[in-house]
N, C-alpha and C positions, 0 to 999 in steps of 0.2 A: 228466387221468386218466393214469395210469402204461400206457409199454410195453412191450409184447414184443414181439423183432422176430425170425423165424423165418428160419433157413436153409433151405435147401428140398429135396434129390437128401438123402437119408440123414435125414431131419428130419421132414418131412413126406409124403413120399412113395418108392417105387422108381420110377423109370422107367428102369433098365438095361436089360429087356428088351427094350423095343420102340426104344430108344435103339440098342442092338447090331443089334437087326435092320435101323436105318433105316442107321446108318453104315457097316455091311458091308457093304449096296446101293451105298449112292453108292461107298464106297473102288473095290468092285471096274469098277463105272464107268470111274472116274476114276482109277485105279492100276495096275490090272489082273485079272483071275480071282483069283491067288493071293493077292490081302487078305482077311485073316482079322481079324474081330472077337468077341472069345466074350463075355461078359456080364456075367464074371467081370472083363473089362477094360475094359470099358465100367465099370465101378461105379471101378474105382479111377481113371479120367480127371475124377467128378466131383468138382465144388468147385474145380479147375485152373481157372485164366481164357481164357476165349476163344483168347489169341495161344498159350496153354502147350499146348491140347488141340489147334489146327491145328498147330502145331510139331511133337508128336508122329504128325500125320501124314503129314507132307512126306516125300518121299524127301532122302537127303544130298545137298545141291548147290543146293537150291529157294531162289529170292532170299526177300526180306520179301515183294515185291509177291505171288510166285506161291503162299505160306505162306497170303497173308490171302486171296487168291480162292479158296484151297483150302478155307481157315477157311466161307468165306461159301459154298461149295456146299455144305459138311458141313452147317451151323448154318440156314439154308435148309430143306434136306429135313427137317431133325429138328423143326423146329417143325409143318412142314406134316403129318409122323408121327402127331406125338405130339397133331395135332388131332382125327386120326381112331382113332388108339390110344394111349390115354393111360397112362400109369403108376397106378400101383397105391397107394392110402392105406394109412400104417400103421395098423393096428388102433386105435381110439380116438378118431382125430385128430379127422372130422367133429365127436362129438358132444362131444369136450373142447374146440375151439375153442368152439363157439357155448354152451356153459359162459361159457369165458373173457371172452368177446367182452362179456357182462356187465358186466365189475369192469375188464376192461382195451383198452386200445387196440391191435389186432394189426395189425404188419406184415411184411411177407418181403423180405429181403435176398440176394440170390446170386450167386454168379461164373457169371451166364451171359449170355444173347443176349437183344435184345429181341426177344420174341413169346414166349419159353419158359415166363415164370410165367404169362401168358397160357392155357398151352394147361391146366395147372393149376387156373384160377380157378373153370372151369366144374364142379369133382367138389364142389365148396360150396355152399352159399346163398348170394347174392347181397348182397354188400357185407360178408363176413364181415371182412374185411380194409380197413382205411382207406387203405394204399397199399403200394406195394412198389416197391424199385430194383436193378436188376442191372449189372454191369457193361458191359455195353454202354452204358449209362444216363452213367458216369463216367470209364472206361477206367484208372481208379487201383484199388489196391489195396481188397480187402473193409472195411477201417477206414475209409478215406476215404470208401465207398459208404456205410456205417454213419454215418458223421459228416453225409454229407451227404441219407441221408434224416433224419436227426435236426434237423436246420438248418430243412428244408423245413415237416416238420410241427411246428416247435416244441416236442421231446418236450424234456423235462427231467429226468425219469426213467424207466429203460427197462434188457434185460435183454437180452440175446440167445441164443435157444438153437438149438446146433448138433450134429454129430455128429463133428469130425474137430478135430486139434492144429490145424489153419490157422483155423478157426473160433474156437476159445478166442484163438489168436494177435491174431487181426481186433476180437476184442473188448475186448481190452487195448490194445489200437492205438486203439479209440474211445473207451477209458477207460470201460466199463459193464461189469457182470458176465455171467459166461458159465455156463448149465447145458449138460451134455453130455450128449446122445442118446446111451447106450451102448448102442443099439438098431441105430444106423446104420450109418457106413461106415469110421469111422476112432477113434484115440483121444486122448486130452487127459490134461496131466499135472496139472492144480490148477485144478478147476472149483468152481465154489461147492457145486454140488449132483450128483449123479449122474440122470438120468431112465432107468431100464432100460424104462418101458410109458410111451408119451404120456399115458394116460390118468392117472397120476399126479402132471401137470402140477398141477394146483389144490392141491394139498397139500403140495407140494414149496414152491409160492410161499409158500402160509398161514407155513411151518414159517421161509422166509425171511424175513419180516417183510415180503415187500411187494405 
């Protein structure tokens, strides 16, 4: 069966808000009172890999080691968050997946931590999804994570659809085509297809031939 393999922060879901609310907790923690995280900065951190978003919050001077325990306290609370306040589905997604889930084999790919798609799986029906990997999973670039859930489950042909340029980038790096969420968080210069509403996922593929 043919797949599709979904990005997830700007694709399938928002979780900025409760994201800004969990990371401004810990920053001021762990930084001081005056860290500020607004929502609007939180959305642009995602799709960045793990060591980009803890870099971003290091103060100047912080070794690797004190970067990645900084990474692991931020990435830590945020799962523990986002179990108990999750993000938000874009309009559609639920019932076009389990549409999809029909004709095609669905997976999620993402530049994040392990337990994040996790906190995610639970706003579905159970087994909507054959599998997922994130970079914590591979510690290489979104291509590589793409290639090598592809490896794993034996897909042979498959699409990926995302919202941001690093996304289309990841999918030409695995050699498969890329539709853009222009719903989401970022923008693409030469996608096969444009998706402005999830919900027109099934027609967009029909109209691709696959």
């Amino acid at each position: 069966m043919k797949a599709l393999i979904f990005d997830l922060d700007g694709t399938l879901w928002d979780s900025s808000k409760p994201v800004a609310e969990c990371w401004q907790a810990v920053g001021q923690k762990l930084l001081g009172p005056t860290f500020h995280l607004s929502q609007a900065e939180a959305r642009a951190k995602m799709g960045k890999t793990m060591d980009e978003i803890a870099a971003s919050f290091a103060p100047k001077g912080y070794s690797e080691a004190g970067i990645a325990k900084l990474g692991e306290a931020f990435f830590q609370a945020e799962n523990a968050y986002l179990a108990q306040h999750p993000g938000v589905l874009f309009p559609g997604v639920k019932e076009t997946l389990s549409e999809l889930k029909k004709h095609y084999d669905l997976y999620i790919v993402s530049n994040c931590q392990s337990g994040y798609i996790e906190t995610f799986l639970p706003l579905l029906p159970s087994a909507t999804f054959k599998g997922h990997m994130c970079f914590d999973d591979t510690k290489k670039a979104k291509c590589f994570t793409i290639k090598a859930l592809m490896d794993r489950y034996g897909i042979k042909e498959a699409l990926y659809i995302g919202d941001t340029a690093r996304d289309e980038e990841a999918s030409s790096g695995a050699g498969i085509g890329f539709i853009h969420a222009t719903y989401g968080f970022g923008t693409a210069k030469n996608p096969l297809v444009k998706l402005s509403q999830f919900a027109e996922l099934p027609n967009l593929l029909l109209s691709l031939g696959f």
